[in-house]
C-alpha positions as CSV (number, residue, x, y, z in Angstrom):
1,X,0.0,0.0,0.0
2,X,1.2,3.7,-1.0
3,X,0.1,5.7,2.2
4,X,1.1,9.0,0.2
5,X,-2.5,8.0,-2.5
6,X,-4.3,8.7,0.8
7,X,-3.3,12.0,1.7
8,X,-6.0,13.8,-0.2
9,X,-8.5,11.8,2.4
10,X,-6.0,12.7,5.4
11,X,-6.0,16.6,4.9
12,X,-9.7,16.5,5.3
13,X,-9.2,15.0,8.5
14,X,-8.4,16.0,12.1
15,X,-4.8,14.7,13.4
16,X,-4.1,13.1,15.1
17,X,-6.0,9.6,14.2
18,X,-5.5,6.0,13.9
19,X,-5.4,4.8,9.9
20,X,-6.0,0.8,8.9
21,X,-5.3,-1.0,6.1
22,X,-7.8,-3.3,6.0
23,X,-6.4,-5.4,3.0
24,X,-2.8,-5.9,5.0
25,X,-5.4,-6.8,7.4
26,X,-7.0,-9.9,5.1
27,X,-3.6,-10.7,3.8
28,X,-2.3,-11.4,7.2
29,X,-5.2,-13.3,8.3
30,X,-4.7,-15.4,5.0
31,X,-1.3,-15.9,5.7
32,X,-1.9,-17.1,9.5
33,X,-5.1,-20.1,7.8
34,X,-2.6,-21.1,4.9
35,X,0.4,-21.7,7.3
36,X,-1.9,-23.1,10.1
37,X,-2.3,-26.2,8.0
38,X,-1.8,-28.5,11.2
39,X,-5.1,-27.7,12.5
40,X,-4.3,-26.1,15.9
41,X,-6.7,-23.5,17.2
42,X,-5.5,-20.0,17.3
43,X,-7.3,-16.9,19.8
44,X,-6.6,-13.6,18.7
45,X,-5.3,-12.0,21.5
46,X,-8.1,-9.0,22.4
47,X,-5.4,-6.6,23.9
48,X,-3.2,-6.0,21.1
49,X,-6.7,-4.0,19.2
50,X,-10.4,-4.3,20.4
51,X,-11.2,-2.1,17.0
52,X,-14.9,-3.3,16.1
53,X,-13.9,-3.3,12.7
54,X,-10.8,-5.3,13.2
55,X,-12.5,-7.9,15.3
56,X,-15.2,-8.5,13.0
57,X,-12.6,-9.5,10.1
58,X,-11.0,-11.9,12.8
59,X,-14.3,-13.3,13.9
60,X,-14.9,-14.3,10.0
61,X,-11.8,-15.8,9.3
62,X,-12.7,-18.4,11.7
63,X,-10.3,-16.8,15.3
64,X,-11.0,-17.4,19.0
65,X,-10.6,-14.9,21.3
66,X,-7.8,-14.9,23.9
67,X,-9.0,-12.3,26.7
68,X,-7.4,-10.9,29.9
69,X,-10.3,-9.0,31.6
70,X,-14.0,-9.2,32.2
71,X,-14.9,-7.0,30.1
72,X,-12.7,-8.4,27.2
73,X,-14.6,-11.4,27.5
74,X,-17.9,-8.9,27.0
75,X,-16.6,-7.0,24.2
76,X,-15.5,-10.7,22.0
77,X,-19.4,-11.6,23.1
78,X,-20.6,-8.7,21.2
79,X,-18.2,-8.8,18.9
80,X,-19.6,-12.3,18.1
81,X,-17.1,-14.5,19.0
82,X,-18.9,-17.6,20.3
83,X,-18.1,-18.6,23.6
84,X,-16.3,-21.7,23.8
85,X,-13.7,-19.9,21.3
86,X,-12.9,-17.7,24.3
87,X,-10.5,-17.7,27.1
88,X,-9.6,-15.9,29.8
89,X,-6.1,-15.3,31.0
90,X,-5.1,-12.7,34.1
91,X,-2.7,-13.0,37.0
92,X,-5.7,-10.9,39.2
93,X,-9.1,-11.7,38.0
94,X,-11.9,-10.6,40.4
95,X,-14.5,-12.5,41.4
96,X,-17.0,-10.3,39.3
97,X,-15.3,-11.6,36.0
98,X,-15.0,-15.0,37.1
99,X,-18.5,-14.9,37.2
100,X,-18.8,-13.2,34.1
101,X,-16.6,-16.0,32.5
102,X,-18.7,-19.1,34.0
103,X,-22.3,-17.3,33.7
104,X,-20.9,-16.8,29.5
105,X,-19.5,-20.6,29.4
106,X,-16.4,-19.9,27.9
107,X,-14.1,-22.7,26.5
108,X,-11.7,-22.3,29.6
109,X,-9.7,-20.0,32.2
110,X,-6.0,-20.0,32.1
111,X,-5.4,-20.3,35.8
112,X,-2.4,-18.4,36.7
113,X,-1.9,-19.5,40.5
114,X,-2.9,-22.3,43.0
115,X,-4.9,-19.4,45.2
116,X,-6.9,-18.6,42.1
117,X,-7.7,-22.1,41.1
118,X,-9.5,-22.4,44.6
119,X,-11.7,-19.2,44.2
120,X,-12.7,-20.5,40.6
121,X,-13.5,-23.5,42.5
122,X,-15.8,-22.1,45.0
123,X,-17.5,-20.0,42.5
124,X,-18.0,-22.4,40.1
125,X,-19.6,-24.6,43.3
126,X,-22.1,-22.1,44.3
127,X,-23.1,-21.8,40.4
128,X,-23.8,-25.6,40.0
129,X,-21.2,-25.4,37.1
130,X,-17.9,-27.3,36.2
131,X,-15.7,-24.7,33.9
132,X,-13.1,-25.6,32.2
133,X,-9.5,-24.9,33.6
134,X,-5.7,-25.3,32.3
135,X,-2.7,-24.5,34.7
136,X,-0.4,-21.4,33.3
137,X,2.9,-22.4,34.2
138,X,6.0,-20.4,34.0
139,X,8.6,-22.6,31.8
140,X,11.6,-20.1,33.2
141,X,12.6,-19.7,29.8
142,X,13.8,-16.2,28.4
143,X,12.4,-15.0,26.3
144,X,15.2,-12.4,24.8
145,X,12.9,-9.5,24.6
146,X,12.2,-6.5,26.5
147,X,12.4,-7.1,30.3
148,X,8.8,-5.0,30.4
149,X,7.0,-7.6,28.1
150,X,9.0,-11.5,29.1
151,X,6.7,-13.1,31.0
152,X,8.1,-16.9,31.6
153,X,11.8,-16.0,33.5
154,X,11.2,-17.1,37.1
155,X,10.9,-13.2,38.4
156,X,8.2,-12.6,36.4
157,X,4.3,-12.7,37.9
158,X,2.6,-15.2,35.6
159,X,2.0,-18.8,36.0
160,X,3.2,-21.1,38.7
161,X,6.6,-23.0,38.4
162,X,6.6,-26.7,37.6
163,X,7.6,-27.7,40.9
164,X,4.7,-25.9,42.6
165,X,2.7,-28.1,39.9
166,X,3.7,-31.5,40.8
167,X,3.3,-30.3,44.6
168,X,-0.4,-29.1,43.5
169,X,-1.5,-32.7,41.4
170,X,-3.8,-33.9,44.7
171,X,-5.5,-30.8,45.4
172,X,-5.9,-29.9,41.6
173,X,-7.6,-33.5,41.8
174,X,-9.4,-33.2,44.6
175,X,-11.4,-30.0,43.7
176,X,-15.1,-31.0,42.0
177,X,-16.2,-28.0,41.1
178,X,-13.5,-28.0,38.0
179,X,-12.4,-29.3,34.7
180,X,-8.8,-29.7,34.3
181,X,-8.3,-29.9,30.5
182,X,-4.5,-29.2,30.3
183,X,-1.4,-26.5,30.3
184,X,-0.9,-22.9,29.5
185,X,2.1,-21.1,28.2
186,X,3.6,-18.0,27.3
187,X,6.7,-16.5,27.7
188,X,6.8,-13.2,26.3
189,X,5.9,-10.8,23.4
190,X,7.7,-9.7,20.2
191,X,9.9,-12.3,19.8
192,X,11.5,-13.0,16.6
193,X,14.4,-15.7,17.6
194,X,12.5,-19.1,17.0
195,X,15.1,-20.9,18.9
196,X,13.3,-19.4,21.9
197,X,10.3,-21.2,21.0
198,X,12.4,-24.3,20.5
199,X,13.5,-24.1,23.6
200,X,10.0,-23.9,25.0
201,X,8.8,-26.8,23.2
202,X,11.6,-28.7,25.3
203,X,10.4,-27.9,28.4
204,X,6.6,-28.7,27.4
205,X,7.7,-31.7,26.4
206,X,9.6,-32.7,29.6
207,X,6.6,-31.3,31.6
208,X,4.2,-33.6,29.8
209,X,5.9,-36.7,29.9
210,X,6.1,-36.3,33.7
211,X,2.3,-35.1,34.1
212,X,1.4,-38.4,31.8
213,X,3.4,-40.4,34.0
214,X,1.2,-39.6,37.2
215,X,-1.8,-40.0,35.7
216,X,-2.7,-36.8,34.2
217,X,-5.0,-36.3,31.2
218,X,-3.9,-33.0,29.0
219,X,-6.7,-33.3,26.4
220,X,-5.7,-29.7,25.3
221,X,-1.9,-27.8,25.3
222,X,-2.0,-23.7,25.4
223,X,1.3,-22.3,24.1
224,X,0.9,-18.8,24.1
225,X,1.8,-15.9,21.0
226,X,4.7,-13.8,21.0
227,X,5.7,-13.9,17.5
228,X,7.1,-10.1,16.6
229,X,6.6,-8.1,14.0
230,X,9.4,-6.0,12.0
231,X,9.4,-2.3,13.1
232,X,12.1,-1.5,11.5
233,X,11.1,-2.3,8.2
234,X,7.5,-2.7,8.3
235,X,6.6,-1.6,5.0
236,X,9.1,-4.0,3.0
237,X,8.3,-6.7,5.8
238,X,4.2,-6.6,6.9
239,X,3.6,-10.0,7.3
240,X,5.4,-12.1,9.7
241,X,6.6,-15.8,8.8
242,X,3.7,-17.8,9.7
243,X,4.5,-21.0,8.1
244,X,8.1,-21.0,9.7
245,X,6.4,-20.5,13.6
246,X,3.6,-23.0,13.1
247,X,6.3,-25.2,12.0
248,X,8.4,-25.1,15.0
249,X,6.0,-26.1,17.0
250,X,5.2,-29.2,14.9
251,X,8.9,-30.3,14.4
252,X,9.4,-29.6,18.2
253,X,6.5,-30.2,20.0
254,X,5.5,-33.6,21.3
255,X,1.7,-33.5,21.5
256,X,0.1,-36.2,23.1
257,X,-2.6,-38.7,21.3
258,X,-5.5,-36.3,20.4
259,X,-4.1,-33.8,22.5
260,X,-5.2,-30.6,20.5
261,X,-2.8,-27.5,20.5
262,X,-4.0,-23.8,20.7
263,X,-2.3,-20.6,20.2
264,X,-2.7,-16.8,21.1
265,X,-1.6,-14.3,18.9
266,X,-2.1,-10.8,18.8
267,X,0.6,-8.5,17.5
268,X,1.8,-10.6,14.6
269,X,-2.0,-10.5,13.3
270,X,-2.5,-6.5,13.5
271,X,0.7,-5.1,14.3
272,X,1.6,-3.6,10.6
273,X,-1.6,-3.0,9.4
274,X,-2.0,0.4,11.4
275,X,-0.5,3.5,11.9
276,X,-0.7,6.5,13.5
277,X,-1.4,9.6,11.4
278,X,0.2,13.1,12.7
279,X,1.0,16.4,11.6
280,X,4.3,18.8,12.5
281,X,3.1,21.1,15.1
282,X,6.7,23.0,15.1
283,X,9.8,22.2,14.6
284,X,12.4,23.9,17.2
285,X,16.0,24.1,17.0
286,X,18.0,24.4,19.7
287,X,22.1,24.3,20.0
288,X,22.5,20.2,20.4
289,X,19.6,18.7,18.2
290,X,16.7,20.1,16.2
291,X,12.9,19.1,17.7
292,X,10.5,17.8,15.4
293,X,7.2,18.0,17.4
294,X,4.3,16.2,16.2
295,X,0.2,16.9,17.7
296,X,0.2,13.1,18.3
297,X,2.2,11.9,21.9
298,X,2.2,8.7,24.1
299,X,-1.6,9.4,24.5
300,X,-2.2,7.6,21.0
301,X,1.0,5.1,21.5
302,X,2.1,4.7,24.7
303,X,4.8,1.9,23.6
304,X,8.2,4.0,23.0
305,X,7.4,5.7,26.6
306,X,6.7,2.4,27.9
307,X,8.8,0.6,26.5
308,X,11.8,2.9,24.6
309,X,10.2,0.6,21.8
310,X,11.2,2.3,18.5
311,X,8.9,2.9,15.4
312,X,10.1,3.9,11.6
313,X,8.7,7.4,10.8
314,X,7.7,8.4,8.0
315,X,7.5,11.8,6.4
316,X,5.2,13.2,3.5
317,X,7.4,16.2,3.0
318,X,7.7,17.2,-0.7
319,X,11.6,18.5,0.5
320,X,14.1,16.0,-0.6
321,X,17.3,17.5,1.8
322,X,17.6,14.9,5.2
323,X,17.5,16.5,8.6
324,X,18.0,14.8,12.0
325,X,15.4,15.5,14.1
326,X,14.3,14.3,17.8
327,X,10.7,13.7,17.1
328,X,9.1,13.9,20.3
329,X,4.7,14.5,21.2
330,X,2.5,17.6,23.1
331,X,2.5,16.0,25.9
332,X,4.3,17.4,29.2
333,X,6.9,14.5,30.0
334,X,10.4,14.0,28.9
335,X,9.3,10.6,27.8
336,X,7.3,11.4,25.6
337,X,9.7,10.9,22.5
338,X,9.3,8.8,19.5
339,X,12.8,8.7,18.1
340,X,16.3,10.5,18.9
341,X,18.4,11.5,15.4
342,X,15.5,10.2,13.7
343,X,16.8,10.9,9.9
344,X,13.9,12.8,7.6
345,X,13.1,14.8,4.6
346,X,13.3,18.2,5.9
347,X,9.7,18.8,7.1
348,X,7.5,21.8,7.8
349,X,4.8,22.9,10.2
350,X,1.8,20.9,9.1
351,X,3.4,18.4,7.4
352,X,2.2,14.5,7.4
353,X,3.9,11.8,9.4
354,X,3.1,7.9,10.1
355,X,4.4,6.3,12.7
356,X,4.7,2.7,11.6
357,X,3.4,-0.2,13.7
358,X,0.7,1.0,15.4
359,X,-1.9,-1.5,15.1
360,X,-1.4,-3.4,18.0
361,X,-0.7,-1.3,21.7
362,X,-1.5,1.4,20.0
363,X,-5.3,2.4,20.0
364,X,-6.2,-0.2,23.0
365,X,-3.4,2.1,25.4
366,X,-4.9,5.4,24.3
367,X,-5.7,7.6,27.0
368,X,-7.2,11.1,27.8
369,X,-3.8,12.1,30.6
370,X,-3.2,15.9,29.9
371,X,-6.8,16.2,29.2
372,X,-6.4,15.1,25.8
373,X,-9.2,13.7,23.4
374,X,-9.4,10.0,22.6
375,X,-8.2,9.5,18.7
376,X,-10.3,8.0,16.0
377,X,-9.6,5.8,13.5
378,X,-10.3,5.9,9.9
379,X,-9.8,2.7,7.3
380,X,-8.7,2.1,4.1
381,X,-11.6,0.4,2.5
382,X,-13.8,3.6,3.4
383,X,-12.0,6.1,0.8
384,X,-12.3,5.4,-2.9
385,X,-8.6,6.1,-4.7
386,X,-11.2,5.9,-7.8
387,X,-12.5,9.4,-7.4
């Protein structure tokens, strides 16, 4: 896609605002069925964009939904995801969305400690229902990413360890208010070293055999997402290598008879196909670096502030002479930056900019902080390049 056959559409609208491209949208959903040709389940995970008009082209290519609140587990309902193609992840869920979660039947929780398990247990109890449960355990694997989003090294919060496990099989048991169906995984986000996934599929594997060997049925295996996305070359590289994931986990993995395998991915599905449209407010130059400051901020993308996660810029100037700039936001904090030395055509007040990579973290983290107004988005398929 040529962003630069949209500007006509853009300079009638009010910056900044979210922009989607739809058909990078389909593509990538294409991409994820053709390479899924094992026939594992995969849940778009709901966090990454809860966009109505992204989720409905998920929900008709055939996706779950892999929720981490409550009200996630409401919006995939509307949405029209069925239920028992929703779970329910969380390291804190409340009892109000445990009850929300049974009440809606969902396919299962992802139980992330032994205290939770119980209060699912005596919920469920009180309901007259039997939910369907799989233990999130922490594999202690890295998962080379940043510190802020790996989630399966032993310091992080998620999951219990495999020891506490084992030590848990009799009261897991013993507990008849619940389904135990099987295991959950995930250790991290954006990760684009397969080996780490590799690695993962070792410890699965070493796990199950031991759970088979005292008597445990795993009728259903959870892995996780994490596969990243290219943000430094998004436009030349939009769709991540499906095939080559999927694959690892086949070569790797040691899935038990019948034992069905299911996947949650959420960046690698939307990640590239949106970005965040902004104009040059000013541009200020001062003795050590020249400011490029945009009317879009970590209100609209909270990720390099979060995160110092970079994302290519790019500029619509008509100027063809490079500047470096700092290309920072409005808003009043220091982190509040988008790129240092950032390298553009020399650009102007009012000038477009895209920041690349915004379709996942980007319009689920907006916020109003500073007073701001909440962003809209706008989609590709909704302006004729005909005209």
């Amino acid at each position: 896609m040529q962003l630069n056959t949209y500007l006509p559409f853009f300079a009638e609208k009010e910056t900044p605002f979210y922009f989607y491209d739809l058909e990078l949208l389909d593509h990538t959903l294409k991409a994820i069925k053709k390479a899924n040709k094992y026939g594992y389940h995969v849940h778009y995970a709901l966090k990454a964009n809860n966009n109505p008009r992204i989720l409905d082209r998920i929900r008709k290519f055939g996706f779950g939904v892999d929720c981490v609140s409550g009200n996630e587990i409401k919006l995939g309902l509307a949405n029209g995801f069925a239920p028992d193609h929703i779970v329910l992840a969380g390291v804190g869920k409340t009892d109000k969305e445990i009850e929300v979660a049974i009440d809606n039947n969902i396919f299962s929780f992802n139980v992330e400690s032994i205290p939770e398990l119980l209060v699912i247990d005596e919920i469920a109890g009180k309901k007259g229902k039997q939910p369907n449960i799989s233990i999130r355990v922490n594999p202690a694997i890295e998962a080379g990413t940043h510190h802020y989003i790996t989630t399966g090294a032993k310091e992080n919060k998620f999951g219990i360890s495999g020891e506490e496990l084992f030590d848990s099989l009799d009261l897991i048991k013993s507990l008849k208010n619940i389904n135990f169906i099987g295991l959950h995984y995930h250790i991290g986000s954006q990760i684009q070293d397969l080996d780490r996934f590799k690695n993962l599929c070792n410890r699965v594997n070493e796990i199950q055999k031991d759970l088979v060997g005292a008597g445990i049925s795993l009728p259903h295996l959870n892995v996780g997402g994490g596969l990243g996305i290219d943000y430094e070359d998004p436009l030349g590289n939009s769709i991540p290598d499906f095939e080559a994931y999927f694959e690892t986990f086949h070569h790797h993995l040691e899935l038990l008879p019948d034992q069905q395998l299911h996947f949650e991915l959420g960046r690698s599905v939307v990640g590239q196909c949106g970005f965040l449209m902004t104009r040059a407010l000013y541009i200020k130059e001062a003795p050590h670096t020249n400011f490029l400051i945009l009317d879009a901020g970590m209100t609209e993308l909270m990720r390099p502030a979060l995160y110092q996660a970079k994302h290519k810029i790019i500029s619509f100037s008509q100027v063809e002479h490079i500047k470096t700039y700092d290309v920072v936001g409005p808003i009043c904090e220091s982190s509040d930056t988008f790129g240092k030395a950032v390298e553009l055509p020399e650009t102007k007040r009012g000038d477009f900019l895209a920041i690349c990579s915004a379709g996942a973290y980007g319009e689920t983290m907006k916020n109003t902080y500073n007073a701001r107004d909440l962003v809209q988005g706008f989609y590709s398929e909704d302006f004729s390049l005909d005209k």
